[in-house]
C-alpha positions in Angstrom: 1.5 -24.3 25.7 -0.9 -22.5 23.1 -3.4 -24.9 21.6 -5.1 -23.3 18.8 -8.0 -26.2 18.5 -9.1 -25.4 21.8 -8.8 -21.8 21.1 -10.5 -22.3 18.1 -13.2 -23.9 19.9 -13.3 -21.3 22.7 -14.1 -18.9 20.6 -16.6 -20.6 18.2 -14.5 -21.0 14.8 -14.8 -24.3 13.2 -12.1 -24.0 11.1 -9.0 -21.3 11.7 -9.1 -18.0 9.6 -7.0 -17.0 6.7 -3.9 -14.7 7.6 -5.5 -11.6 5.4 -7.6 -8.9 6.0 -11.1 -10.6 6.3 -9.2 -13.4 8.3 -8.2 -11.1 10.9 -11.5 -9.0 11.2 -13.7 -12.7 11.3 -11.2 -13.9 14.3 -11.2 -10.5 16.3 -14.7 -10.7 16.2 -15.3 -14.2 17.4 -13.2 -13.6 20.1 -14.3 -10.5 21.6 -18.1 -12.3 21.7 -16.9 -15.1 23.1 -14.8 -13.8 25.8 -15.7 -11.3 28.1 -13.5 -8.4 29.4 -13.4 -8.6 33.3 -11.3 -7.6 35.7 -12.9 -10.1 38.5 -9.2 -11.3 40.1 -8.1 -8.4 41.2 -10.8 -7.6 43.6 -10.6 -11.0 44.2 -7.6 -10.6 45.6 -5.6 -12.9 43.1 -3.8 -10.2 41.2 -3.0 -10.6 37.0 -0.5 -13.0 36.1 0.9 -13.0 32.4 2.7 -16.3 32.0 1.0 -17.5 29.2 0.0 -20.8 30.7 -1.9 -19.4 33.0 -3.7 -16.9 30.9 -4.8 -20.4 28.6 -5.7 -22.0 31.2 -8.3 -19.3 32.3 -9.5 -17.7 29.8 -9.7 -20.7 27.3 -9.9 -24.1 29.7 -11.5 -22.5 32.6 -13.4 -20.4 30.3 -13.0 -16.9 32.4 -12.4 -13.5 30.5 -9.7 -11.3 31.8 -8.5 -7.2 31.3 -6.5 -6.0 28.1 -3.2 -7.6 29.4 -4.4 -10.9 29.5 -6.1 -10.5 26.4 -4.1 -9.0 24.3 -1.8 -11.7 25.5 -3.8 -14.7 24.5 -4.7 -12.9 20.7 -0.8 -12.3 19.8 -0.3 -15.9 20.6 -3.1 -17.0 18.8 -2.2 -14.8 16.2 1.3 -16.1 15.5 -0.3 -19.7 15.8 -2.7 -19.3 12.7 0.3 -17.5 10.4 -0.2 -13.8 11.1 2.5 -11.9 11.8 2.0 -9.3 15.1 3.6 -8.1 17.9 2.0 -6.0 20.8 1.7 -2.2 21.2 0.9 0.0 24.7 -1.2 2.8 24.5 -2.4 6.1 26.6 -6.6 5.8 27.5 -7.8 9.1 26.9 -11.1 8.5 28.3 -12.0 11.1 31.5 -7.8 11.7 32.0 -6.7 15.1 33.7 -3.6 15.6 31.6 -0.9 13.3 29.9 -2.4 9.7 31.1 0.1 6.3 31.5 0.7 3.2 29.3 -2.0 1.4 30.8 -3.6 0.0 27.5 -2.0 -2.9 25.0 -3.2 -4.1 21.8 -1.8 -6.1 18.6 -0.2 -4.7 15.8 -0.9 -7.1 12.1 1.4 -7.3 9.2 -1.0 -8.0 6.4 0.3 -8.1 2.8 2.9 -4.9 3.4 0.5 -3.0 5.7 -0.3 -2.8 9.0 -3.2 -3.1 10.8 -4.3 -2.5 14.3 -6.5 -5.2 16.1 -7.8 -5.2 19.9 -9.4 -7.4 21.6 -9.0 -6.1 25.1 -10.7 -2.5 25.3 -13.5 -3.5 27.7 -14.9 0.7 27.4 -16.2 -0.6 23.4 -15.2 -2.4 21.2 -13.1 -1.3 18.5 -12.7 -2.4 14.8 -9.9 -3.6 12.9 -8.2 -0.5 11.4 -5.6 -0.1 9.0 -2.6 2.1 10.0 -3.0 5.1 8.1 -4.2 8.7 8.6 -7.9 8.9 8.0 -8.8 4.9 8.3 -12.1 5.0 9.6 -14.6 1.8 10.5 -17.9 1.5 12.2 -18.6 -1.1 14.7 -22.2 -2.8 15.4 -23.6 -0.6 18.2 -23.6 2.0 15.9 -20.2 3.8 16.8 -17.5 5.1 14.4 -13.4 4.9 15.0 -10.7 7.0 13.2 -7.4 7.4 13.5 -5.3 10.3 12.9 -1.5 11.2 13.6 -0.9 13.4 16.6 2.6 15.4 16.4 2.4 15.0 20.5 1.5 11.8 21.3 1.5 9.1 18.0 -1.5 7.2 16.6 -4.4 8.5 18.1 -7.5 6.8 18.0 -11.1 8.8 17.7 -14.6 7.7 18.7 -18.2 9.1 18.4 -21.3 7.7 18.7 -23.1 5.7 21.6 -21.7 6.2 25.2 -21.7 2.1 26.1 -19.5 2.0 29.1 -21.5 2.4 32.2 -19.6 4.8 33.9 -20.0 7.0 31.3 -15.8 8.4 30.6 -17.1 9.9 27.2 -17.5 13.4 27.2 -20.8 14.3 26.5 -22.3 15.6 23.0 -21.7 13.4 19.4 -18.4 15.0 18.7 -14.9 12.9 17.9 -13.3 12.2 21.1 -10.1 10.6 22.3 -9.8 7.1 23.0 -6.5 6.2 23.1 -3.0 6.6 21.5 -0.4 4.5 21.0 3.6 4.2 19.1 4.6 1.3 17.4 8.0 1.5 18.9 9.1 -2.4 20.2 7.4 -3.6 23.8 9.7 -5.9 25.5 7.6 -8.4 27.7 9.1 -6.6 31.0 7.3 -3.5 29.6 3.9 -5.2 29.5 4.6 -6.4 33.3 5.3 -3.1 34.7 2.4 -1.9 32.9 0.2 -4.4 33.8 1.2 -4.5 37.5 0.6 -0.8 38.0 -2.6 -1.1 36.3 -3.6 -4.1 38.5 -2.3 -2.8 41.6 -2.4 0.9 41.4 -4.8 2.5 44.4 -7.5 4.5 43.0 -7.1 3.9 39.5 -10.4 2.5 37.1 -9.3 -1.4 37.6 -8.8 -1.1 41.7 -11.5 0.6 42.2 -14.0 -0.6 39.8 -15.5 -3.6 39.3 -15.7 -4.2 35.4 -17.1 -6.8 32.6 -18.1 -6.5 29.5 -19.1 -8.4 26.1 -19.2 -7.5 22.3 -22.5 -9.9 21.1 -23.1 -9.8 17.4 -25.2 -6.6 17.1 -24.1 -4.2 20.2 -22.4 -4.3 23.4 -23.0 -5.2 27.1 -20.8 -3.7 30.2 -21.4 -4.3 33.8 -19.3 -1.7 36.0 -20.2 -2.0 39.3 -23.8 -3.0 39.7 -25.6 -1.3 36.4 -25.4 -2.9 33.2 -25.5 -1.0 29.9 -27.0 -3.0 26.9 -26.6 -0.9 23.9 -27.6 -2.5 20.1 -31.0 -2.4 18.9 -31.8 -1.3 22.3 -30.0 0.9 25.0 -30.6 0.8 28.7 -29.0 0.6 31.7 -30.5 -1.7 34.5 -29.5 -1.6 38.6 -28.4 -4.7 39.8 -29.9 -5.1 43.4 -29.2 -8.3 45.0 -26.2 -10.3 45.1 -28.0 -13.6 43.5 -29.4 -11.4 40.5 -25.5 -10.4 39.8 -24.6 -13.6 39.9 -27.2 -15.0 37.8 -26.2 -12.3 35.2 -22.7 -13.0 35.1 -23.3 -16.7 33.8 -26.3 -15.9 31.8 -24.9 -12.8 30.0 -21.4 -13.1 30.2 -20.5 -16.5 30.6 -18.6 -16.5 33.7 -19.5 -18.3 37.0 -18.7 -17.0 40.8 -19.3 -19.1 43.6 -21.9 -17.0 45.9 -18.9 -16.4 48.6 -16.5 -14.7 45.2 -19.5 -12.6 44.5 -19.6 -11.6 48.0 -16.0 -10.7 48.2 -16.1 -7.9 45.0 -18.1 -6.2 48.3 -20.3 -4.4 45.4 -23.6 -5.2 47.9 
């Protein structure tokens, strides 16, 4: 079911990673630029499956991206394939929520020589380093951001951010203080949790993922999202750029992200 050569492959490794530290920062890396976060099927109308063949087959064969479920789903397996041990987490988003917000966020919990590390590849707001599981563990990623984590009596591991505002819809709050960007528990996730979660993520009426139109990429040196029709390129440069026509959002999703629509998918996300 899980091939980890043509994972491997997918994500540009010529040879699979060590199960320490370094091993596990140099695979989370690769795959987060070689993948893109999207969540293209559900305006689509095709919904988010999780059986695992499916999520190989479209991500790695057919070479898609998908949201953190799918993601998340595909790393653990890949994970446990090249001799790491993990198991997945859910997680609160912070980001723009009026009160107590739901489990609508999973990422990988790594045992690493006695310690545990937390490793995401499906945050499609920023990407996030890996981060050892401790009070003050901080890490800076490539567009210039820095990530800390800190224990919260109320709601667990909570996960800080400041620096650039990448995401194009612009959740941050403004101003270059700390700010939320999610929590999480490392209680146990059955799989059925990860379904309901992901179903009420990808079905949920005017929530971010039904009612946005999201894709992003972490490129060595920065980050690019594409919500709705503006991109955000932050790195060495930062700009945000209005896509006009159908054809030019198109064009962009192969060039930049890898990802080919036919012209009649494009014209169902109704973003024109």
């Amino acid at each position: 079911m899980f091939d980890p050569g043509a994972y491997l492959d997918r994500i540009g490794l010529a040879e699979p990673p060590a199960p320490n530290a370094g091993g596990l920062a140099l695979l989370q890396a690769a795959h987060r630029r070689a993948i893109p976060f999207e969540n293209l099927d559900i305006p689509l109308g095709r919904g988010v499956s999780l059986d695992p063949a499916h999520i190989f087959d479209k991500l790695v064969t057919a070479r898609r991206g998908g949201y953190c479920f799918e993601q998340s789903s595909l790393y653990l397996a890949a994970l446990h394939a090249l001799g790491f041990e993990a198991r997945a987490l859910l997680a609160r988003v912070w980001l723009g929520a009026a009160g107590v917000p739901p489990r609508t966020h999973t990422l990988n919990l790594v045992a690493i020589d006695g310690e545990d590390w937390i490793s995401d590849v499906g945050f499609g707001g920023g990407d996030v380093p890996p981060l050892r599981l401790m009070g003050g563990a901080e890490a800076e990623t490539a567009d210039g951001a820095r990530h800390r984590l800190h224990f919260d009596p109320d709601h667990g591991w909570m996960l800080e951010r400041r620096g650039p505002r990448v995401a194009a819809d612009d959740r941050a709050p403004p101003g270059d203080d700390w700010y939320r960007q999610y929590s999480f528990s490392t209680e146990e996730v059955a799989p059925a949790d990860l379904e309901m979660a992901n179903h009420w993520t990808a079905t949920r009426p005017g929530t971010r993922f039904t009612t946005r139109v999201i894709v992003s990429l972490v490129p060595a040196g920065g980050f690019l999202s594409l919500v709705d029709r503006i991109l955000s390129v932050s790195g060495p440069t930062n700009e945000k750029i209005v896509i006009e026509t159908p054809g030019q959002y198109r064009a962009l999703l192969e060039s930049a992200f890898g990802i080919a629509l036919t012209a009649g998918e494009v014209e169902r996300l109704e973003l024109f």
